[in-house]
DSSP file (Angstrom, degrees, kcal/mol; ACC not computed):
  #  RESIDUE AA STRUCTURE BP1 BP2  ACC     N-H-->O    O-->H-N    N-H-->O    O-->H-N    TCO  KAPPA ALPHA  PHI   PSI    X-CA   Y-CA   Z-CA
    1    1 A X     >        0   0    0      0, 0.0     4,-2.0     0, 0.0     5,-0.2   0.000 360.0 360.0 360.0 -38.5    3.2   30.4   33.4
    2    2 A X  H  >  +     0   0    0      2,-0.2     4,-2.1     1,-0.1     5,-0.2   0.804 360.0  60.4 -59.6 -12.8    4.8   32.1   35.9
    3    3 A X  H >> S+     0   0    0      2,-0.2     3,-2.9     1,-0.2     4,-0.8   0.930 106.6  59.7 -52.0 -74.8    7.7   29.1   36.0
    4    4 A X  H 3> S+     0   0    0      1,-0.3     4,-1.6     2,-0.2     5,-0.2   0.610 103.9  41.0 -18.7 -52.4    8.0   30.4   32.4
    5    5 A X  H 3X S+     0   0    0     -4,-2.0     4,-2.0     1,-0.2    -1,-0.3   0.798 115.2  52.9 -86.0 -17.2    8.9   33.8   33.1
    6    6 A X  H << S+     0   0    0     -3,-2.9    -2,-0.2    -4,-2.1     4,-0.2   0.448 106.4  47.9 -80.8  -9.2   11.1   33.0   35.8
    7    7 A X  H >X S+     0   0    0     -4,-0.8     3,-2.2    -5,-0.2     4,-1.9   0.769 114.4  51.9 -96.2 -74.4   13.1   30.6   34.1
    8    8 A X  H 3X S+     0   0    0     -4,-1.6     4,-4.0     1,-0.3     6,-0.2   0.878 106.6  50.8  -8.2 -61.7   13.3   33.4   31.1
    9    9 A X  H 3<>S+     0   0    0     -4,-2.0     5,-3.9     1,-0.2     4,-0.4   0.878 108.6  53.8 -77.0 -11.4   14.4   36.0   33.2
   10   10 A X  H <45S+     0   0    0     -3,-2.2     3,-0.3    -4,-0.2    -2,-0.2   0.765 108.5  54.6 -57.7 -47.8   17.2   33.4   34.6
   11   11 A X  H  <5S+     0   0    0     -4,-1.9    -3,-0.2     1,-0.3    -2,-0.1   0.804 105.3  46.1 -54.3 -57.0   18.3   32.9   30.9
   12   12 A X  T  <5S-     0   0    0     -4,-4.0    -1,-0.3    -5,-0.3    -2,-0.2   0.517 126.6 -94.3 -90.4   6.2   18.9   36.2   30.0
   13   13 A X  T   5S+     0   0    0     -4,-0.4    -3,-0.2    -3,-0.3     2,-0.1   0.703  72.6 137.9 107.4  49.4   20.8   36.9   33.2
   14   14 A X      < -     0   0    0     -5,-3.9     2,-0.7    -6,-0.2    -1,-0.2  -0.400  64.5-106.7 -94.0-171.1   18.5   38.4   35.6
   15   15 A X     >  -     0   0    0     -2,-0.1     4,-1.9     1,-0.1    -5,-0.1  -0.944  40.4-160.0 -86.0 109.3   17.8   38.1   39.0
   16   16 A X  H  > S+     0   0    0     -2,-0.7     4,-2.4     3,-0.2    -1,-0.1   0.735  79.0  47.6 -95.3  13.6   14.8   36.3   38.6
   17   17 A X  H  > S+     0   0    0      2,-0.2     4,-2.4     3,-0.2     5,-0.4   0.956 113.4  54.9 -72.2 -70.0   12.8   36.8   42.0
   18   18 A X  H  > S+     0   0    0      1,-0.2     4,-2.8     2,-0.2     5,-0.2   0.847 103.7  51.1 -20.0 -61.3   13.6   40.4   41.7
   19   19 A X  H >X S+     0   0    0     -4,-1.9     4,-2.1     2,-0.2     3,-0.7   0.978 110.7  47.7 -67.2 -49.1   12.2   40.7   38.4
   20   20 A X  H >X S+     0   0    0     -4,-2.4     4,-1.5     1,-0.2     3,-1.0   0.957 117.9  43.1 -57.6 -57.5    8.9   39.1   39.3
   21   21 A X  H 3< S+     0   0    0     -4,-2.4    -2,-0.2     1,-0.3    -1,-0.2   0.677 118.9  41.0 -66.9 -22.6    8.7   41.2   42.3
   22   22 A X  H << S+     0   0    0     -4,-2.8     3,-0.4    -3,-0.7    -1,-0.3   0.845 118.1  51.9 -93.6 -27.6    9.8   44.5   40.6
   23   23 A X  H X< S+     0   0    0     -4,-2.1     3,-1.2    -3,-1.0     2,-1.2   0.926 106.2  53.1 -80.5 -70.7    7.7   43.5   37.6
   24   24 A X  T 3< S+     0   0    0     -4,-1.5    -1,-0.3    -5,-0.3    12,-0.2  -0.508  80.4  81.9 -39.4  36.3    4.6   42.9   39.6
   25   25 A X  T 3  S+     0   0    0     -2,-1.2    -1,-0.2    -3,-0.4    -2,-0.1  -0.340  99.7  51.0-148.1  -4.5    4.3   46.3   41.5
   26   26 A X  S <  S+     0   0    0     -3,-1.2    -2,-0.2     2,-0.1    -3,-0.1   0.405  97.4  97.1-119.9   0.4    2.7   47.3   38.1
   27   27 A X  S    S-     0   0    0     -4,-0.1     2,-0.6     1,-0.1    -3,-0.0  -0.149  85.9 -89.1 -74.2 171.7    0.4   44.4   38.1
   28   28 A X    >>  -     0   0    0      1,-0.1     4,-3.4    -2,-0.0     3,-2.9  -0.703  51.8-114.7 -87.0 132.4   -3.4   44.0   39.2
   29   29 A X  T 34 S+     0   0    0     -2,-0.6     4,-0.2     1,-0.3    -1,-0.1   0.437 114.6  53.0 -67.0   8.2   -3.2   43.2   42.2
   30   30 A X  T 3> S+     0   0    0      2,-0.1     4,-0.8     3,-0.1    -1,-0.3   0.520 114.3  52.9-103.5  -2.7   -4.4   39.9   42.6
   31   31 A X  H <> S+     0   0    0     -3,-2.9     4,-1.5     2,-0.2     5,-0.2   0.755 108.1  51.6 -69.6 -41.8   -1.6   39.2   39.6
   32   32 A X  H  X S+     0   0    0     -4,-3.4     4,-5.0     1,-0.2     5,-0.2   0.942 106.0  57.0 -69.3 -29.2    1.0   41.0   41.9
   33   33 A X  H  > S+     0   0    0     -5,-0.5     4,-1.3     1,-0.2    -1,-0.2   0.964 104.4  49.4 -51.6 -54.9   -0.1   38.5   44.7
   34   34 A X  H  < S+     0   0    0     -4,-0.8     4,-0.5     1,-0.2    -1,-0.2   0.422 114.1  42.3-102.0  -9.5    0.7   35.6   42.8
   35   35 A X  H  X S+     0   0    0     -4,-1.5     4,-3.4     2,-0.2     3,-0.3   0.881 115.7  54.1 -62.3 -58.0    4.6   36.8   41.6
   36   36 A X  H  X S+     0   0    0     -4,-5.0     4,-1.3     1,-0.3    -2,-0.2   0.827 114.0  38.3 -52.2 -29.1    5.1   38.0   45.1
   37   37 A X  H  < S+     0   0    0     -4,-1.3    -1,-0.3    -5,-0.2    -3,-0.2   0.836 116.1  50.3 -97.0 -26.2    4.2   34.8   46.3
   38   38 A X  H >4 S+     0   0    0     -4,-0.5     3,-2.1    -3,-0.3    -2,-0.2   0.955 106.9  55.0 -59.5 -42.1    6.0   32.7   43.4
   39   39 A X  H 3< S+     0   0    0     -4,-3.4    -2,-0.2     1,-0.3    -3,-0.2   0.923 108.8  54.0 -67.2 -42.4    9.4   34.7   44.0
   40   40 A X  T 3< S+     0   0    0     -4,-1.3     2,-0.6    -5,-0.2    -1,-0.3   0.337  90.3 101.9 -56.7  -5.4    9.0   33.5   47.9
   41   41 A X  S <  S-     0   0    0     -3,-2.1     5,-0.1    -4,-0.1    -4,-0.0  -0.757  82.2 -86.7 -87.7 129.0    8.7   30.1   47.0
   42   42 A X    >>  -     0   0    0     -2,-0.6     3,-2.4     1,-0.1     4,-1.4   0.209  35.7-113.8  -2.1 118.2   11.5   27.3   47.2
   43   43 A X  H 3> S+     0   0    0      1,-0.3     4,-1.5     2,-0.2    -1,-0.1   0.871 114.2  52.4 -46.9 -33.6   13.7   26.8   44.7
   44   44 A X  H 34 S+     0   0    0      2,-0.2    -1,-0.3     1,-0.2     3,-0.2   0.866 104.4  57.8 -59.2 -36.7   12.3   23.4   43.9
   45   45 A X  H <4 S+     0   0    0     -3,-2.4    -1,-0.2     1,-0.2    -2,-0.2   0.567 103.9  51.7 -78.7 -10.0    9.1   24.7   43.7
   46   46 A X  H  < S+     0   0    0     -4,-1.4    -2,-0.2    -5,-0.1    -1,-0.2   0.788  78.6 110.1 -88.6 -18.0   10.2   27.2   41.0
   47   47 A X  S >< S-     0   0    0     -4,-1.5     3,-2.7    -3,-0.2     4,-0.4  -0.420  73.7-128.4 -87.6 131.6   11.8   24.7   38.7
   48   48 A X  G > >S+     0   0    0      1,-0.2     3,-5.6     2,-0.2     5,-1.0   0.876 117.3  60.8 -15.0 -58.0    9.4   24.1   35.0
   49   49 A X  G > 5S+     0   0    0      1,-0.3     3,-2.6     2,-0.2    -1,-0.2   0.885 101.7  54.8 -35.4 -48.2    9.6   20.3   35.8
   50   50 A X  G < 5S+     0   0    0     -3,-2.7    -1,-0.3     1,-0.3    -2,-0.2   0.488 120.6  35.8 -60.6 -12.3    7.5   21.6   39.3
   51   51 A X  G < 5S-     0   0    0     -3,-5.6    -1,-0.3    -4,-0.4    -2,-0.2   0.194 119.9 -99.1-148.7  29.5    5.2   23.0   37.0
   52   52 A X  T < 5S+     0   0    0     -3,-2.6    15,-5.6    -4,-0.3    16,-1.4   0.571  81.0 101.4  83.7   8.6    4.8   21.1   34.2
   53   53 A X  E   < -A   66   0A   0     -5,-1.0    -2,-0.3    13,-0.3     2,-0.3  -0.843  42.5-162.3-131.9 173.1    6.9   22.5   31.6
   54   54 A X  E     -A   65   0A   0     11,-1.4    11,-2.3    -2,-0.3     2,-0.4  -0.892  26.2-121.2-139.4 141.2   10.6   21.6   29.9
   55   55 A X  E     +A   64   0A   0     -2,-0.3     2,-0.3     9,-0.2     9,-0.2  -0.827  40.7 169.5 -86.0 128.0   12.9   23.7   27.7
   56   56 A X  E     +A   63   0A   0      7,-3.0     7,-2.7    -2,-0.4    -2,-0.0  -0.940  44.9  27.8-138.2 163.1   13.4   21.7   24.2
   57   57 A X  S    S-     0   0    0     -2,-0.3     2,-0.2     5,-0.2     6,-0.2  -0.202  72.5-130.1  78.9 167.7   15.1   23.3   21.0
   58   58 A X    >>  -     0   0    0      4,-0.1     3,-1.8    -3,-0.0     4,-1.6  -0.702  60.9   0.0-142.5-155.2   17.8   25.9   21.1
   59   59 A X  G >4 S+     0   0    0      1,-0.3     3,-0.6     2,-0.2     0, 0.0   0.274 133.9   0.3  15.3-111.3   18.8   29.1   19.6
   60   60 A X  G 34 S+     0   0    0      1,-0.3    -1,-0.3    -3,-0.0    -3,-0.0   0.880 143.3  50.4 -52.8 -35.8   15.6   30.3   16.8
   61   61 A X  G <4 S+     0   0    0     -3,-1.8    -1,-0.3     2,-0.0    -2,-0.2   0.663  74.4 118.5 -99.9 -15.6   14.2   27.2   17.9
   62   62 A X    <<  +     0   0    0     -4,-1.6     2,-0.3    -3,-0.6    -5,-0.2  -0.006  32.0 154.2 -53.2 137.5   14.2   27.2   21.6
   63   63 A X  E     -A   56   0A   0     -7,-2.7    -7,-3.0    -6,-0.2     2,-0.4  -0.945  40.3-123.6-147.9 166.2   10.1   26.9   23.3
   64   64 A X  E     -A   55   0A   0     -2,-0.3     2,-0.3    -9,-0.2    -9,-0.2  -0.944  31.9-146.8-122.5 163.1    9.1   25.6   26.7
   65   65 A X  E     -A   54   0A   0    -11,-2.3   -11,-1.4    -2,-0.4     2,-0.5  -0.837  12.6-107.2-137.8 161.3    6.9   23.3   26.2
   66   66 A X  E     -A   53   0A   0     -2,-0.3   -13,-0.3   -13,-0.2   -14,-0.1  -0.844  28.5-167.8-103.3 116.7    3.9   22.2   28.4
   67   67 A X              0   0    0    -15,-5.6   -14,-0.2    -2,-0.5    -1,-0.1   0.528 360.0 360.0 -72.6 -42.0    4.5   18.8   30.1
   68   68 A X              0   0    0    -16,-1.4   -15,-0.1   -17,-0.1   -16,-0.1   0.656 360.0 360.0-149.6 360.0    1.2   17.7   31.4
């Protein structure tokens, strides 16, 4: 899920490492681990595909959708 939200905050034109990592500092902390440690990861390792999800649809209709 976290791909999800990182792709999201990418979309609408954040930084999205930032945002998990500023986002997370209000989290529990074994949630905060696992942003801190996503935003640190390779880009390759961030991408949906890397984690099982796809973007289908657009506008109203836009989802990610669960790959495997």
């Amino acid at each position: 899920m976290t791909a999800v939200l990182h792709r999201a905050a990418e979309l609408v034109g954040l930084d999205p490492d930032a945002y998990l990592r500023g986002t997370a500092s209000g989290l529990d902390p074994r949630l905060r681990e696992v942003a801190q440690e996503f935003a640190g990861r390779a880009a390759s390792d961030k991408a949906l595909r890397a984690m099982g999800y796809r973007e289908s649809g657009s506008g109203a209709a836009f989802a990610f959708e669960r790959t495997r």
